[in-house]
DRENLUMFI-443468 format. One record per residue (C-alpha): residue number from 0; residue in one letter; x, y, z. Coordinates in steps of 0.02 Angstrom, whole numbers. Layout:
# DRENLUMFI-443468
 nuba guba     c1     c2     c3
  NUM    a      X      Y      Z
...
//
This chain:
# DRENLUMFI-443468
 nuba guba     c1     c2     c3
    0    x   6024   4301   3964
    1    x   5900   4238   4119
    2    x   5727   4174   4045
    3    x   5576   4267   4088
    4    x   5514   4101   4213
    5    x   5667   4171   4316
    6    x   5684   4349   4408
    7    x   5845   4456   4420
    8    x   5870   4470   4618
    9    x   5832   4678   4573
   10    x   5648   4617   4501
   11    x   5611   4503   4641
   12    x   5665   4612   4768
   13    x   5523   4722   4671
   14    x   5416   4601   4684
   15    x   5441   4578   4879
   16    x   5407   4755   4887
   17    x   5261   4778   4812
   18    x   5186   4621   4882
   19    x   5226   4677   5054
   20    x   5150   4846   5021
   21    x   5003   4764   4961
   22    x   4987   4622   5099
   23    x   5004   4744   5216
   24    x   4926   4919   5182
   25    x   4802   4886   5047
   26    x   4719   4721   5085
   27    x   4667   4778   5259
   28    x   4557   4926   5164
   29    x   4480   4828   5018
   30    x   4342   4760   5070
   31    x   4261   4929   5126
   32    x   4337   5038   4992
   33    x   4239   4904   4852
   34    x   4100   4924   4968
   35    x   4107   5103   4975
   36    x   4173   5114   4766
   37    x   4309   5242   4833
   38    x   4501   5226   4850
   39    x   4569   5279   5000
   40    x   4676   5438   4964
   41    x   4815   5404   5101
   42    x   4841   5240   4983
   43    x   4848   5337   4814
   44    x   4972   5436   4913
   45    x   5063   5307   4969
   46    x   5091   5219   4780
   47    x   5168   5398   4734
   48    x   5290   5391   4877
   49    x   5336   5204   4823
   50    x   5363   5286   4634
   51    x   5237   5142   4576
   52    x   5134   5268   4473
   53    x   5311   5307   4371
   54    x   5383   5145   4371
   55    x   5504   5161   4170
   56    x   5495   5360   4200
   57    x   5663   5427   4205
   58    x   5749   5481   4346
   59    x   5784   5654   4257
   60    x   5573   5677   4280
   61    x   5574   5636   4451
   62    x   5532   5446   4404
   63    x   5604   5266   4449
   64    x   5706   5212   4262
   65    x   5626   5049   4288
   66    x   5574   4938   4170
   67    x   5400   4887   4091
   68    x   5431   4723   4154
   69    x   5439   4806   4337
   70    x   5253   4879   4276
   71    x   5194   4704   4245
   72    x   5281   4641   4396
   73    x   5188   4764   4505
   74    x   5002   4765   4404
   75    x   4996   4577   4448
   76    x   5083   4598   4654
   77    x   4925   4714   4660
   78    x   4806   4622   4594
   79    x   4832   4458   4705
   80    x   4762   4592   4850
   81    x   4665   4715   4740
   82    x   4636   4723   4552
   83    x   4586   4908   4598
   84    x   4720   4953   4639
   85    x   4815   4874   4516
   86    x   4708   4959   4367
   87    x   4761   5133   4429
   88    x   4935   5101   4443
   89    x   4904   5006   4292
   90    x   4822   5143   4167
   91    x   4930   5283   4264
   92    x   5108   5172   4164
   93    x   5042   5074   4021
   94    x   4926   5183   3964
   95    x   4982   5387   4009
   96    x   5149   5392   4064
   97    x   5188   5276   3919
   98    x   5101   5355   3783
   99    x   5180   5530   3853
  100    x   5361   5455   3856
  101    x   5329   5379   3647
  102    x   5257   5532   3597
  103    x   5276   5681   3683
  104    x   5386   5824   3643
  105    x   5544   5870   3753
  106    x   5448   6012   3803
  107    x   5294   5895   3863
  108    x   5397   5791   3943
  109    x   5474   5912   4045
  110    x   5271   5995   4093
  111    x   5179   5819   4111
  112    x   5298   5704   4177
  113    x   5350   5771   4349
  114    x   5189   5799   4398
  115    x   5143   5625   4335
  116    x   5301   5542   4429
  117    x   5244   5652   4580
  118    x   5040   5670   4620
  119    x   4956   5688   4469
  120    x   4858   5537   4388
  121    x   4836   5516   4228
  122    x   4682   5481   4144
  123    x   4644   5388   3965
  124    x   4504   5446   3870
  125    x   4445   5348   3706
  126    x   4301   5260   3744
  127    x   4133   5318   3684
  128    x   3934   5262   3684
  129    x   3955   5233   3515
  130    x   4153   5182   3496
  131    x   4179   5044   3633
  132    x   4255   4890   3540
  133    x   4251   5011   3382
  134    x   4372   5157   3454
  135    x   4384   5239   3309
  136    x   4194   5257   3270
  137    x   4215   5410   3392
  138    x   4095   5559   3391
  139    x   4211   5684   3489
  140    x   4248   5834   3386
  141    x   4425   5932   3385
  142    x   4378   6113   3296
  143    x   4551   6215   3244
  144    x   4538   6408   3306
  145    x   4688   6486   3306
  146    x   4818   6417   3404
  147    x   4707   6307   3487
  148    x   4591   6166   3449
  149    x   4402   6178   3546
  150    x   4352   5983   3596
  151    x   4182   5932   3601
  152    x   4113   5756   3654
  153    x   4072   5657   3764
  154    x   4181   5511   3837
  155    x   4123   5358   3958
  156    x   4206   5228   4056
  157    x   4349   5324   4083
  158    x   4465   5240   4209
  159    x   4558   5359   4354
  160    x   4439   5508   4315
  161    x   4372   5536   4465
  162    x   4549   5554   4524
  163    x   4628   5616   4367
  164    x   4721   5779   4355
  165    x   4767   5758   4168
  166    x   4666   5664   4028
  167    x   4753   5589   3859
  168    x   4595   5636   3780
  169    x   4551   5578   3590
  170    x   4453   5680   3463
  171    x   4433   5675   3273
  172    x   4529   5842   3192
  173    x   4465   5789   3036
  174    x   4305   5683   3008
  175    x   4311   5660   2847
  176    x   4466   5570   2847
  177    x   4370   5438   2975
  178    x   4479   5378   3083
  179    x   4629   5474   2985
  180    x   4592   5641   3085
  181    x   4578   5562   3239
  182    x   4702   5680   3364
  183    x   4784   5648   3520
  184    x   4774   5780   3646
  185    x   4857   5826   3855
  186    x   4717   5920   3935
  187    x   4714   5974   4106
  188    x   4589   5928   4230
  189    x   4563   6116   4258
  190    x   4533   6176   4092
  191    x   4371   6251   4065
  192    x   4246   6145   3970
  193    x   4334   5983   4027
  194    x   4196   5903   4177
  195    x   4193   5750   4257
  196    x   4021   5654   4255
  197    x   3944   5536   4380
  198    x   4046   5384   4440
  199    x   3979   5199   4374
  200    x   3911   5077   4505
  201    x   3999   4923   4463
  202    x   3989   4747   4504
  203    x   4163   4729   4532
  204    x   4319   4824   4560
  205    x   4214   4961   4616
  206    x   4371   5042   4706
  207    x   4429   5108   4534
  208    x   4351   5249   4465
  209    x   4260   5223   4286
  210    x   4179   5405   4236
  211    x   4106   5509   4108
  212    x   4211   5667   4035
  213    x   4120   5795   3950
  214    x   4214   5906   3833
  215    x   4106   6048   3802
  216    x   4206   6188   3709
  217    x   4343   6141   3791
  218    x   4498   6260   3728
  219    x   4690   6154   3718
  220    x   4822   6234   3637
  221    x   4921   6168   3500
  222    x   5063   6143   3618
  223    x   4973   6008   3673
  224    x   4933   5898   3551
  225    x   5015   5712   3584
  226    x   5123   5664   3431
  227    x   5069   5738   3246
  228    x   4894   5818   3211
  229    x   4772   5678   3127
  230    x   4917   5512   3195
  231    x   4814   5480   3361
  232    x   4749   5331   3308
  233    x   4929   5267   3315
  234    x   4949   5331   3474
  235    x   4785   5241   3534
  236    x   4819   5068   3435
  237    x   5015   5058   3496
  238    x   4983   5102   3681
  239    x   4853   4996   3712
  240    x   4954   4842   3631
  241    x   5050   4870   3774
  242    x   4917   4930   3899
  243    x   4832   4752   3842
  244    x   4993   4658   3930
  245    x   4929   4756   4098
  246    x   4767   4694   4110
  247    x   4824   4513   4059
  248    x   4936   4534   4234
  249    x   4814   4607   4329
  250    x   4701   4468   4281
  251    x   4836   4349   4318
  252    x   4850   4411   4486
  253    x   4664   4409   4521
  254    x   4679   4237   4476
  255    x   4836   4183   4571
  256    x   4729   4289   4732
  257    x   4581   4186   4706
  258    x   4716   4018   4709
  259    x   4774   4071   4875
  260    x   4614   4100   4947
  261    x   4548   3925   4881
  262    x   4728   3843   4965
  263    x   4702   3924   5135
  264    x   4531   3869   5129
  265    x   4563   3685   5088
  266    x   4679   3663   5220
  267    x   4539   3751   5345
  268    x   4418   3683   5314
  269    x   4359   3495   5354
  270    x   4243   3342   5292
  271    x   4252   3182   5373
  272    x   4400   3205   5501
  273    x   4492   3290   5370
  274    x   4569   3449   5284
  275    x   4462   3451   5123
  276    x   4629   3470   5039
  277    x   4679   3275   5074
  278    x   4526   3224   4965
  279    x   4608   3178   4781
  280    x   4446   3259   4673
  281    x   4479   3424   4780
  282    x   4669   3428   4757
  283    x   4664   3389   4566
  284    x   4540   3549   4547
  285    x   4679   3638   4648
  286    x   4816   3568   4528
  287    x   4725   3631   4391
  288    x   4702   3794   4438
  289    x   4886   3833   4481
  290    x   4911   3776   4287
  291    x   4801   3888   4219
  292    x   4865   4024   4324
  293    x   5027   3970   4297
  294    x   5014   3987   4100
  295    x   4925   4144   4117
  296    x   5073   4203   4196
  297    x   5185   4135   4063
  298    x   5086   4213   3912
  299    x   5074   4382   4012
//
């Protein structure tokens, strides 16, 4: 068994990839699509055609039976050019696809997945004004009627909205039990009562979408609640222990982009007849930086 500080010759051919892909079709577009807060749809199309938005989905779905290593492999390749991109390909297999794989029935898997592994992205919605860091402190209502539940609430910061065709939306079944009744539920972008709000002017990665989703009366049917009535918290709490490991690579490969801008830069630019990056103080800030990175990539 290889360790993890060495690649099997399939992952770093991955890795290749999706660096190339990157390197060459995303970075010459990021500087006016953070400008512009927008990702460029050809691009979105393009990371469906490469199968990175169903990286561990199987084959049988229309997916690539990768790995979540490949995920992490491919959040941080990304993120050395874009961390926008990286958070959409990011929440689209941490967060959805993985939660839908866990939980979802056959019958789920066999509505949501193909259209995930094909053009659909997938959109997480837990996040409230008044259930940020506290999740579970959520306002969004689930009423029972019938054979369906009727969701009302309001949700903010979602990430992929503005693109999203299908939401893993969270709502509380059962507020008396607190966080007990919380419920897990697949609702279609096009389901009536389900709108997208206005997109967030960021500081930074403005490229990804972050959006409010209002639920008003918004009608899902049984068939598609995620997992058990009233168990969504565990669907929340054990797919974001993973989706956690995402941003830690996406950060990573921030960091590691920010190292090789800071390298190419050294050995441009000049002081005193020389490349900046003969001066000792200069290369031991260098040195320390490719630690850090290093044992960010390590802990990732």
């Amino acid at each position: 068994m290889q360790p993890l500080t060495r690649l099997s010759d399939e992952e770093e051919l991955f890795q290749s990839t999706v660096g190339q892909f990157a390197r060459e079709r995303v970075a010459p577009h990021v500087r006016q699509m953070d400008e512009s807060g927008v990702f460029r749809k050809e691009l979105l199309d393009e990371l469906f055609e490469l199968g990175l938005m169903a990286i561990d989905i199987a084959e049988e779905y229309g997916g690539q039976s990768g790995s979540f290593f490949q995920s992490i492999l491919a959040i941080e390749e990304l993120a050395k050019v874009d961390p926008a991109a990286a958070v959409i390909v990011d929440v689209q297999n941490t967060l959805c696809n993985a939660a839908l794989q866990r939980w979802g029935s056959d019958e789920q898997k066999r509505r949501f997945l193909p259209r995930l592994a094909r053009d659909t992205v997938g959109s997480y919605a837990l996040s409230e004004a008044g259930a940020g860091s506290d999740a579970f402190a959520m306002s969004a209502r689930a009423i029972e009627d019938g054979d369906s539940y009727r969701l009302t609430g309001r949700k903010l910061w979602i990430t992929n909205a503005a693109e999203a065709g299908l939401f893993l939306v969270f709502a509380n079944a059962d507020p008396a039990e607190g966080y007990r009744g919380i419920t897990a539920f697949l609702v279609d972008r096009a389901t009536p009562g389900l709108a997208v709000g206005k997109k967030e002017d960021k500081l930074g990665i403005r490229a990804s979408s972050t959006c409010e989703v209002v639920l008003d009366d918004c009608r899902v049917s049984r068939d598609n609640v995620l997992g058990e009535i009233s168990k969504g918290y565990k669907v929340a709490i054990e797919t974001l222990n993973e989706g956690r490991i995402g941003i830690a690579a996406q950060m990573t490969g921030l960091a590691q982009g920010a190292l090789d801008h800071a390298l190419a830069y050294s050995n441009q630019r000049k002081q005193f007849g020389k490349r900046i990056a003969e001066f000792q103080g200069v290369q031991f800030d260098l040195a320390e930086m490719a630690v850090d990175v290093e044992a960010s990539r390590l802990m990732t």
